[in-house]
N, C-alpha and C positions, 0 to 999 in steps of 0.2 A: 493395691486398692482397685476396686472396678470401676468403669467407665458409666458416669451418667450419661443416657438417652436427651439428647436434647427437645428441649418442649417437653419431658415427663420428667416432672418433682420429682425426686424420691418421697416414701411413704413413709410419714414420720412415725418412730419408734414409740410405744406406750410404755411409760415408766409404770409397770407394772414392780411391787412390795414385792420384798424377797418375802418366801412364804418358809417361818423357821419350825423345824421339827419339834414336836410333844417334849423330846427333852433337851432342847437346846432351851425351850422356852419357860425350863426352872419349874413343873409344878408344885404346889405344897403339898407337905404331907410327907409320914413314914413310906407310903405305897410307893413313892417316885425315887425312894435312895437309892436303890437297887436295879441296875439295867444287866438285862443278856446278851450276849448278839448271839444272833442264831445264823445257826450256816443256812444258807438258801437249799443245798442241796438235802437238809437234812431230813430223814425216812426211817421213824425208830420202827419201822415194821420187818424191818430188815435186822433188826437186833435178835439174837439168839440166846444172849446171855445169861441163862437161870436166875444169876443175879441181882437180875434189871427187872422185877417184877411189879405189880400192884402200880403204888402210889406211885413209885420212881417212873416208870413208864407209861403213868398216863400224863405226869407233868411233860415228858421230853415228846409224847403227841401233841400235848395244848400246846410247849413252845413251838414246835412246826409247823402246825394249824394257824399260829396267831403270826408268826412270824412275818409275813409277807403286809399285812395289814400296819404295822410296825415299822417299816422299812428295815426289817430282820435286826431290831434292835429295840428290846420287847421289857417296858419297865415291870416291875411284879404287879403294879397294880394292874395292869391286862389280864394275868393268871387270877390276881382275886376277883377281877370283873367276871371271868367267862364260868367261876365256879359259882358266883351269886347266879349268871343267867340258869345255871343250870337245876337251880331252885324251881324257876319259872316266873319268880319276881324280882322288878327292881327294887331296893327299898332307897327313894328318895328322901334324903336331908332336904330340909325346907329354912334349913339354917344352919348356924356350927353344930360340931358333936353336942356341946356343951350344952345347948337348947333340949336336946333329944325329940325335935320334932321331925319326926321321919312317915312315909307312906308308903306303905308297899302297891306298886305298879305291875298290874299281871300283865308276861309277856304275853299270853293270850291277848291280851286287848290290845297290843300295839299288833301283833299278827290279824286282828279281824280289823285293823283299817286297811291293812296292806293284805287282802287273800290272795294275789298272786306271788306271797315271798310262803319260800318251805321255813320252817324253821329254822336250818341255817342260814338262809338269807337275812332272817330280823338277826340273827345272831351278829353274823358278818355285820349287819348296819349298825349296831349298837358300838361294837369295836370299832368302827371306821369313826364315826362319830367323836368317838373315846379319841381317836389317833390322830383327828382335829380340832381335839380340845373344846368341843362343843360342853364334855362332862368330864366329870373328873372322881376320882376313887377316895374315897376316905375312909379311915378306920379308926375304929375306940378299940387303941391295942387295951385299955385294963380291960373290955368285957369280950376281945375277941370277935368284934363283930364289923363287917364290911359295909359301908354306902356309899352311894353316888349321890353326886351333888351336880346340877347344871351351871354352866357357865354362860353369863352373862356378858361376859366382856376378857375377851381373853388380850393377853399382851404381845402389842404390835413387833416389841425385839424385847432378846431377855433381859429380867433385872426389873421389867415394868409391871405392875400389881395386877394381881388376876381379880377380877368379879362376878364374885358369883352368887347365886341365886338365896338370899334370907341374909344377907351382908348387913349390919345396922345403918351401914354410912353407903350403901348401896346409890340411894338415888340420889345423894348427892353429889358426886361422880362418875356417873352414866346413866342412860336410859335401862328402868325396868321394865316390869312385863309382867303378866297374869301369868299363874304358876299352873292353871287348866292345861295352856297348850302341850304341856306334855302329856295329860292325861287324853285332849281330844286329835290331838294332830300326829301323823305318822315322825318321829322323830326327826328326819331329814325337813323336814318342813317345816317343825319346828325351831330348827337352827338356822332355819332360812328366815323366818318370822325376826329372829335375834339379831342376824346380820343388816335386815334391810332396816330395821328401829333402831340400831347403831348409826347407822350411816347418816337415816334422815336426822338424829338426834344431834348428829355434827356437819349437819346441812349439805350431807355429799351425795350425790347420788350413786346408789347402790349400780357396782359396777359386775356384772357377768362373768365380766373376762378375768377380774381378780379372782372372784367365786369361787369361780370355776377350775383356778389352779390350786383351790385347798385339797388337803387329805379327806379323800370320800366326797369328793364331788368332782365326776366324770366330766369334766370340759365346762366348754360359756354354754353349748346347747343344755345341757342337763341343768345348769345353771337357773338357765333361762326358764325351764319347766319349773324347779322348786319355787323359784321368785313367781310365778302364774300362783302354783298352788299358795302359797305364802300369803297374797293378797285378796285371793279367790277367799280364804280363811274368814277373811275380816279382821284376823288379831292385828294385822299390821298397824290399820289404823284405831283401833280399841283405846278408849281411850276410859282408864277406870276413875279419875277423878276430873271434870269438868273444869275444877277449881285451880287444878295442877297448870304452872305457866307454859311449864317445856314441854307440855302436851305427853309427859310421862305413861307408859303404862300402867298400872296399879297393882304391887302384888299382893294388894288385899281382894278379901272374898265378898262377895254382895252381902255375907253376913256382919259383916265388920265395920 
């Protein structure tokens, strides 16, 4: 044990939340059965094999590519997510499959808020996002087709109920939100929007330093910048019904 300085306190320790990995944290759905681990080292460019061609070796590229984003331990819905970016859009669920209320979001548009990211950078951010559960993948295995859904309220250890975005019992359970911010805000900023309206919603203040140790958010400073931009927005404090007590978001539209 080391020696306290006398006359300097030590610097008491912040009980900073263990922060649990994408699949420690159980998500639903087909897309989450199935995990890889991928070796860190791994380089299919270095393959020779005649018989590793086409499809087989563009999957063991994505899994290399994605791997790292992942903590090299990559569920399949990662591979279905980076084959939808490769459409060019996302197509958002705005509630279960069941509803079929879905939008397609052109990456375009999330690349002309951000003009300093290349196309692999909005990529990379869309995955990072994914890999803290900001969104999550969903599939209608009868018609074969892939969506993302946002998440509203992810869970704090596993085993605890995820919220997400067009949930019927949504708001009464956690604070919602206007479903714009994903169409008008760079996405990182809009999960920042999500966390700081969690927070106030259960009277805490939104902390940096927690923030900051999620998946895809570089430190308290980087932190610190999305929470500027977040509030800089307006949506934080947006308030779509007056009438609402807990000062809820609204994920209705001004036409409804």
């Amino acid at each position: 044990m080391g020696r306290q300085k006398p006359g300097k306190p030590r610097r008491p320790r912040k009980n900073i939340p263990r922060q649990y990995s994408l699949q420690e944290l159980q998500p639903p759905g087909n897309a989450y059965t199935e995990w890889i681990r991928v070796q860190p080292d791994m380089d299919p460019s270095h393959i020779k094999d005649p018989a590793i061609q086409g499809d087989a070796l563009d999957l063991m590229h994505r899994m290399a590519k994605l791997g790292p984003f992942y903590d090299h331990n990559l569920p399949m819905a990662a591979l279905l997510l980076d084959t939808v970016i490769d459409t060019g859009h996302l197509p958002v669920l705005e509630g279960p499959v069941t509803d079929g209320t879905a939008k397609l979001i052109p990456i375009q548009d999330i690349a002309a808020a951000r003009p300093e990211f290349s196309p692999d950078d909005i990529r990379e951010s869309i995955h990072r996002l994914h890999a803290a559960a900001a969104l999550l993948v969903v599939t209608d295995d009868e018609h074969d087709v892939t969506f993302v859904r946002f998440v509203v309220k992810k869970p704090e250890r596993p085993g605890e109920r995820w919220g997400l975005v067009g949930d019927p019992d949504l708001a009464a359970s956690t604070v919602c939100m206007p479903t714009e911010i994903w169409d008008k805000l760079p996405l990182d900023v809009a999960a920042a929007v999500c966390y700081i309206r969690s927070c106030n919603a259960k009277l805490e203040e939104p902390d940096p330093a927690v923030y900051g140790a999620h998946e895809g958010v570089n430190g308290t400073a980087h932190a610190r910048e999305l929470f500027a931009a977040a509030r800089a927005s307006g949506y934080v404090d947006h308030k779509g019904c007056e009438a609402c007590p807990a000062g809820h978001l609204c994920t209705r539209t001004n036409d409804e």
